[in-house]
C-alpha positions as CSV (number, residue, x, y, z in Angstrom):
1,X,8.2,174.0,160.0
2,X,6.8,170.2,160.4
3,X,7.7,168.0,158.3
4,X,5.5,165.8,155.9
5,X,6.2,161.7,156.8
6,X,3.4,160.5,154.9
7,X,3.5,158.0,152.5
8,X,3.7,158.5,149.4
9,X,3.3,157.3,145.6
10,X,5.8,157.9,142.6
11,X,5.0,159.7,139.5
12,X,5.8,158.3,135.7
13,X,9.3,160.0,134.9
14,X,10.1,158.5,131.5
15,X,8.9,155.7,129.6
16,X,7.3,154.3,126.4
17,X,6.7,150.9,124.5
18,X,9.4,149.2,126.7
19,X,8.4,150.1,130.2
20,X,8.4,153.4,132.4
21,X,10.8,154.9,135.1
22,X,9.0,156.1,138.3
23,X,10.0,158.1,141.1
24,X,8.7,160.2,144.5
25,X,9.5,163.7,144.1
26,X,10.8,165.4,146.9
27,X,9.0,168.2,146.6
28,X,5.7,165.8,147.6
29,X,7.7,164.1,150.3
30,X,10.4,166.4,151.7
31,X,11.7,163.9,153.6
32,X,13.8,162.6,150.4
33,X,15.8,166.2,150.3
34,X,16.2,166.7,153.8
35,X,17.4,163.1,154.0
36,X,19.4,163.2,150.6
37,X,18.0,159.9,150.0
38,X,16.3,159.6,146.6
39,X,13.9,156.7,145.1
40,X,12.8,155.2,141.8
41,X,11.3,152.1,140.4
42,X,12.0,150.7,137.3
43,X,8.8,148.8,135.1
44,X,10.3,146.4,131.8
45,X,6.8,144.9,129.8
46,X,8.3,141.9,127.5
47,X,10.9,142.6,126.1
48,X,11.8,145.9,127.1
49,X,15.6,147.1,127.7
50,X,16.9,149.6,130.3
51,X,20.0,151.1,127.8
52,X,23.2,151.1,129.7
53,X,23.1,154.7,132.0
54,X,25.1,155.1,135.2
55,X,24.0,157.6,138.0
56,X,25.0,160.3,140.3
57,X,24.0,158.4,143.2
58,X,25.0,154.8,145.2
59,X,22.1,152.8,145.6
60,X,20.4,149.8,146.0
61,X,18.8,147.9,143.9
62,X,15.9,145.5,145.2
63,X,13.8,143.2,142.2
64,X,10.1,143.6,143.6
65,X,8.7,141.2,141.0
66,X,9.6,139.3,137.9
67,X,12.7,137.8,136.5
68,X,15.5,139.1,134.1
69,X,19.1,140.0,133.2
70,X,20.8,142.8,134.4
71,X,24.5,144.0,133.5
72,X,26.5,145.5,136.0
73,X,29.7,147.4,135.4
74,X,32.1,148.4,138.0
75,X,34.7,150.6,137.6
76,X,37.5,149.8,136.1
77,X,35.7,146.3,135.9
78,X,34.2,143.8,132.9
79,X,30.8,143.4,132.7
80,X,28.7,141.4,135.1
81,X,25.6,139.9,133.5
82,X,23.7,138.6,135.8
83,X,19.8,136.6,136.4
84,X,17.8,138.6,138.1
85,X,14.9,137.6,140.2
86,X,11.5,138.8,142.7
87,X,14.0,139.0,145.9
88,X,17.6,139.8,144.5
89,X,19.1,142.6,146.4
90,X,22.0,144.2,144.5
91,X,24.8,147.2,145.7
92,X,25.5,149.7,143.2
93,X,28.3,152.1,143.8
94,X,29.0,155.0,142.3
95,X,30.3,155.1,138.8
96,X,28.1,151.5,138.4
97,X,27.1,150.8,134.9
98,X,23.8,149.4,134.5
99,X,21.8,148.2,131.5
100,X,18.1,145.8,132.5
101,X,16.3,143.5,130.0
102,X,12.9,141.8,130.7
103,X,12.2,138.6,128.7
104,X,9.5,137.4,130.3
105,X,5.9,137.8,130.1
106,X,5.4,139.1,133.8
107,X,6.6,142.8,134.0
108,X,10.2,142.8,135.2
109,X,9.6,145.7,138.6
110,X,13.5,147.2,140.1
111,X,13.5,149.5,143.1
112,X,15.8,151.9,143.7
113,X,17.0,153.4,147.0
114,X,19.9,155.5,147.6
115,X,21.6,158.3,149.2
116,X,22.2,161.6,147.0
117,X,24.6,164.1,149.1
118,X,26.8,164.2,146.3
119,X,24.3,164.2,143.5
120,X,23.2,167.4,141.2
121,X,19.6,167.4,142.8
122,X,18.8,166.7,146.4
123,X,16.3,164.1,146.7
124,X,17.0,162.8,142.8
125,X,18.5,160.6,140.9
126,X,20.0,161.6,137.7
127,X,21.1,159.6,135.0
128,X,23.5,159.8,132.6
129,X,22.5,157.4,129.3
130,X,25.4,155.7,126.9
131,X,23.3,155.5,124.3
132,X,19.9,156.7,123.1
133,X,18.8,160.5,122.1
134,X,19.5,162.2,125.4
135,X,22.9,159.9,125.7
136,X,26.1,161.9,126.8
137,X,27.4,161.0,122.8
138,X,25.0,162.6,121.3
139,X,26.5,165.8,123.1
140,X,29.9,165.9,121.8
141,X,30.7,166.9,117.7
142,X,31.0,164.8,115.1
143,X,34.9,165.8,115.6
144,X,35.2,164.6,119.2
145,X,33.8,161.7,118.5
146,X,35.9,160.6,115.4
147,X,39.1,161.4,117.4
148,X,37.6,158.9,120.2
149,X,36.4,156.2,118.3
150,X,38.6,156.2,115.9
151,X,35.9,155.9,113.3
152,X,35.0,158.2,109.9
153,X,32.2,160.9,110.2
154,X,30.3,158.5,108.4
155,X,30.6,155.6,111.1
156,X,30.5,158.1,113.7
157,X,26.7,159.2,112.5
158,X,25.5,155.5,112.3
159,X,26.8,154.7,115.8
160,X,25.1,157.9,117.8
161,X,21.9,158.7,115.3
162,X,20.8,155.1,115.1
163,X,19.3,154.4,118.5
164,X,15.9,156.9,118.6
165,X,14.7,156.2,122.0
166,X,15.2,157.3,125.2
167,X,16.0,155.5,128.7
168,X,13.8,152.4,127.6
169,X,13.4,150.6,124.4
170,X,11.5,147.5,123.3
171,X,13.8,145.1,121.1
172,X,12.8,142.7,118.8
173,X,12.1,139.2,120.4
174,X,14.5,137.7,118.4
175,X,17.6,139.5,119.3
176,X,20.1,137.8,121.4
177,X,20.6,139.2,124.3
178,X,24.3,137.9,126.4
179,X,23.2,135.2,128.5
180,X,23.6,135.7,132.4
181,X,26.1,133.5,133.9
182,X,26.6,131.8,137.8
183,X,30.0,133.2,137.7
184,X,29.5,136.5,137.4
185,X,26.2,136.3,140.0
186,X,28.4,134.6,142.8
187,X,31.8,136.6,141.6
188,X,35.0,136.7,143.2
189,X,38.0,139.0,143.7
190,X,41.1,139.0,145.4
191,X,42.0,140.8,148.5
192,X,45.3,142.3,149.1
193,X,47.6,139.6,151.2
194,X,48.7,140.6,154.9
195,X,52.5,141.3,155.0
196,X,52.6,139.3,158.2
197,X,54.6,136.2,159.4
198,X,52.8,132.5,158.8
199,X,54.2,129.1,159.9
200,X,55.1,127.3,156.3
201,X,52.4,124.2,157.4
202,X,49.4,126.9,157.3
203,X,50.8,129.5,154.3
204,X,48.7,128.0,151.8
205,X,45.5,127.6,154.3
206,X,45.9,131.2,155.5
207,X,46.6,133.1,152.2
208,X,43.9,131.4,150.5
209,X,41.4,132.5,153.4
210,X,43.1,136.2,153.5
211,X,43.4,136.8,149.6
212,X,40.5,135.6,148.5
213,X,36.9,136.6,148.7
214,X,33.4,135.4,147.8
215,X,31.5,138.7,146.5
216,X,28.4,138.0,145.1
217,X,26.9,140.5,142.9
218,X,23.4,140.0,144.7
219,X,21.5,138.6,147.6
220,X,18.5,136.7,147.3
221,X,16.2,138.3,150.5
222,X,13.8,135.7,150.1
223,X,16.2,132.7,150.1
224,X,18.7,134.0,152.3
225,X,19.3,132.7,155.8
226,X,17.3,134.6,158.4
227,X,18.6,137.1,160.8
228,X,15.3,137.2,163.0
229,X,12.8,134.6,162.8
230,X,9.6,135.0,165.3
231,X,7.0,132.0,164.6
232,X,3.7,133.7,164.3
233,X,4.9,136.7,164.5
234,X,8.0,137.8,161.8
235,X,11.5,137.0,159.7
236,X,14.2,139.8,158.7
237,X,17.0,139.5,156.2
238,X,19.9,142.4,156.9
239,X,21.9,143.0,154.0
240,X,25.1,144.3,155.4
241,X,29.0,143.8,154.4
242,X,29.1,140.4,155.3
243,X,26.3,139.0,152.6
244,X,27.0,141.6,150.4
245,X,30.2,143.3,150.5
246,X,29.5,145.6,148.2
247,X,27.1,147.8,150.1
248,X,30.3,149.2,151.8
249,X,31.2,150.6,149.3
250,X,27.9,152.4,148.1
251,X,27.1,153.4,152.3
252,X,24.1,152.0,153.1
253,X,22.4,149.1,154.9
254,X,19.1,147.3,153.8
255,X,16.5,144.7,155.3
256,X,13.7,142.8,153.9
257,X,10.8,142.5,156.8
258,X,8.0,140.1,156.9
259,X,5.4,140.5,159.6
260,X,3.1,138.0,159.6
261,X,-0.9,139.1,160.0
262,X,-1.7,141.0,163.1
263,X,1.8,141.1,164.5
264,X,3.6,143.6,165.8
265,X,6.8,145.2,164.9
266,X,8.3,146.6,168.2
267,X,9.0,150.0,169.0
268,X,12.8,150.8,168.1
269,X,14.9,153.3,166.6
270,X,18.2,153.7,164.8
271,X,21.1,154.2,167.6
272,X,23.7,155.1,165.5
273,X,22.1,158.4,163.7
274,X,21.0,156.5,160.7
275,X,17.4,157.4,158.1
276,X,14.9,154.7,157.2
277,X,13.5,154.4,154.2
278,X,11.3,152.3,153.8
279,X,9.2,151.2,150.6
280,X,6.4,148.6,151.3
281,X,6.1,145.7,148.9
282,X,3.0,143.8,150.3
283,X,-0.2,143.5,152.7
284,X,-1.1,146.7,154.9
285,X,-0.7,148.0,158.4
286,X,-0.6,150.6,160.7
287,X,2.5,152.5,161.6
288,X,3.2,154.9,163.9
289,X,6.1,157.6,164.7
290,X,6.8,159.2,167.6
291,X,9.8,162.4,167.5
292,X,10.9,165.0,169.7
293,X,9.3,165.7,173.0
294,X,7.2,162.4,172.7
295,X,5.0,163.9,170.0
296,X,3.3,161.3,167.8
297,X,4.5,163.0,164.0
298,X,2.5,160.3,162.0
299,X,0.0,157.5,162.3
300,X,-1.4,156.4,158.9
301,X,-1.9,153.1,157.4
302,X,0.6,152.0,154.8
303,X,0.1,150.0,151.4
304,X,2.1,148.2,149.2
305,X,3.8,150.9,147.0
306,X,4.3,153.1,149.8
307,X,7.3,155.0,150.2
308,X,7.5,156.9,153.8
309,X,10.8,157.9,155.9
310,X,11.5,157.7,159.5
311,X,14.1,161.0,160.6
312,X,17.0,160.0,163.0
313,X,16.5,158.8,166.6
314,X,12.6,158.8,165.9
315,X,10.8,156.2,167.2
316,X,8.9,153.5,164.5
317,X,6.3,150.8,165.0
318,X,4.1,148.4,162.8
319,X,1.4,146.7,163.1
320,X,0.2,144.0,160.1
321,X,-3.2,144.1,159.1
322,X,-4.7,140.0,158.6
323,X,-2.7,139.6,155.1
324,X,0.7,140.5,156.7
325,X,2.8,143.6,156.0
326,X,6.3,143.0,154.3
327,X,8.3,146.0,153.4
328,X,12.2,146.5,152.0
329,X,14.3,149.3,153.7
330,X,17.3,151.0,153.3
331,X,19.5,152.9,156.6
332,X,21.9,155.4,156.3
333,X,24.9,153.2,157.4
334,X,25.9,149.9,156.1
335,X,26.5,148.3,159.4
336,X,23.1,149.4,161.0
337,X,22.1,149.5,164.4
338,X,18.7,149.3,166.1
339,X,17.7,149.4,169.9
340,X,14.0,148.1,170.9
341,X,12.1,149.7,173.0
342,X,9.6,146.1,174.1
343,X,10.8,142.7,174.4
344,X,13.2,140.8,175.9
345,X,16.2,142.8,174.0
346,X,14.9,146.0,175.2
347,X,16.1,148.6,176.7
348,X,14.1,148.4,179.4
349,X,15.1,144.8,180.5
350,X,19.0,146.2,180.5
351,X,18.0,148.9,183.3
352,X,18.2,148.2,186.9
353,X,14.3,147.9,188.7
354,X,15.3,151.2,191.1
355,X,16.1,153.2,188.2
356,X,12.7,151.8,186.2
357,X,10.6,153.1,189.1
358,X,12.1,156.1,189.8
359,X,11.6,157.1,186.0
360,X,8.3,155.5,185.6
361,X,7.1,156.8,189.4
362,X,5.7,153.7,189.6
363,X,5.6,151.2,192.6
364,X,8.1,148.2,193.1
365,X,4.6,145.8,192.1
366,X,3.9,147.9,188.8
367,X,7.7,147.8,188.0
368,X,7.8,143.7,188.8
369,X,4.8,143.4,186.5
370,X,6.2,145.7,183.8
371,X,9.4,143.7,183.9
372,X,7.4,140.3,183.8
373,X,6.0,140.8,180.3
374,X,7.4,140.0,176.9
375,X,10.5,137.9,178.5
376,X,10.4,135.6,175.6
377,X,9.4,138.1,172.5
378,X,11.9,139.8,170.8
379,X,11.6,142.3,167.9
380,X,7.9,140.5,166.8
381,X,5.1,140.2,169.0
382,X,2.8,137.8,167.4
383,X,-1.1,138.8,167.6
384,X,-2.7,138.0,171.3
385,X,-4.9,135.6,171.7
């Protein structure tokens, strides 16, 4: 059976005066379940507050517009709250407490992306809520619950019964909400130190640099230093365990991509058996895949709010319509890694010219010429002339 790689659009899961939760079921884009990589997007109007849930899934968390606070709780961890902003890129493993408050006027828009082999649905996300009518309290007895808290029946019914809404509320504009903090955005912990022999002059130089660690709770994609940067033609930001350690721990790499108009993404894959999912957050272009016995298994132009996924070893390429494409992906692996089949980092410049025309059947001049092109282009091709 073939499967079905195009894009597609989430449907409304949850929501009410606060905002909505959104998602792409798997059962329109099987991909997700055959994957067991699940998506969702998060939409806070003014106001509106995300109550504290954790998930049965890692994931990635990537702000596609807006500003706002978000509290992050690691296990076994104090809270994290945070600034949140169009860009921010944030690793969520599992167990991750999560609560999201828009103040603004502009709605406050969180994608989701993550991998869900050990979750109860394939292809889903599932929450479980702290608080609210479908909260994991308001499943326990009265009896339970006083024996927890340590409260009176009384107290106990006050605490659970107070809070009528579900997944997303709107609070009052006058409630306080904690106020994020630079601290707990950059963050810091402490790795274990090396039981290994230092000369006395570098001790304090080298246990500083072994024991302690920068970790910041998110990456700016938009801000952050560029790992591929084409002029006229595009600029990539990987988000891997060295600018955010944290997607080690939930398994998965992610890149923001911005092709500039009428470029061209080159042809590549994933080497190392890794899925691409990708979501696209502005412009338009054409993309095309190519899979198994060099059949072409989609060609279809994507729009911002897509959702489509490549399968593993399949060959992807873009092309930006005049506005530019920009899309934010997430790969199976946190250390990902891609070989190109154009430019001068391709494969084909690594093999030798006899083995190039006995493959291609081509002569020594069509092999000279083939070799000749894109020399100085690598990953973007900006549009010709």
């Amino acid at each position: 059976m073939e499967l079905d790689l195009s894009p597609k659009l989430p449907k409304q899961v949850y929501g009410g005066n606060g905002g909505s939760y959104l998602a792409w079921d798997p059962s329109e884009l099987p991909m997700l379940k055959a994957g067991n990589i699940a998506a969702g997007k998060l939409a806070l109007e003014k106001n509106g507050f995300a109550l504290p849930r954790y998930s049965d899934s890692a994931k990635v968390a990537y702000v596609l517009q807006g500003c706002g606070t978000a509290g992050i709780v690691l296990p076994e961890k104090e809270e994290k709250v945070i600034a949140i902003k169009k860009g921010d890129a944030m690793a969520l493993p599992f167990g991750t407490v999560t609560w999201w408050y828009n103040k603004e006027d502009t709605d406050l828009v969180v994608l989701f992306l993550g991998e869900t082999s050990k979750a109860h649905k394939c292809g889903e996300f599932t929450d479980f809520f702290l608080t609210g009518l479908n909260s994991v309290f308001s499943g326990f007895s009265t009896e339970f619950l006083c024996r927890a808290s340590d409260l009176k029946e009384a107290d106990v019914k006050t605490l659970v019964g107070s809070q009528k809404g579900t997944g997303i509320v709107k609070l009052d504009p006058s409630f306080q909400m904690p106020e994020p903090t630079k601290e707990h955005r950059e963050g810091r912990y402490r790795l274990p130190t090396l039981d290994i022999p230092i000369y006395p002059s570098m001790r304090c130089l080298m246990l500083d640099a072994m024991c302690e660690f920068r970790s910041g709770m998110a990456l700016n994609c938009l801000e952050a230093p560029l790992d591929v940067n084409i002029p006229s033609g595009g600029r990539v930001v990987v988000l891997n365990t060295k600018n955010l350690p944290l997607v080690g721990e939930v398994g998965l790499g992610a890149d923001l991509v911005r092709l500039d108009g009428s470029a061209m993404c080159s042809p590549g894959f994933s080497c190392d058996s890794a899925l691409q999912v990708t979501y696209v957050v502005r412009g338009s272009g054409r993309a095309q895949v190519v899979g198994i016995d060099g059949k072409r298994v989609l060609e279809v132009t994507v729009k911002a709010g897509n959702l489509f996924i490549v399968p593993r070893f399949f060959v992807v390429s873009k092309i930006a319509d005049p506005e530019g494409l920009e899309w934010f992906s997430i790969i199976s692996t946190p250390n990902p890694v891609f070989t190109n089949l154009a430019g001068k980092t391709s494969v084909w410049k690594a093999l030798s010219p006899q083995v190039l025309q006995a493959a291609f059947n081509i002569s020594p001049e069509a092999e000279k010429l083939f070799r000749s092109k894109r020399n100085s282009d690598a990953v973007f091709f900006p549009p010709p002339n």
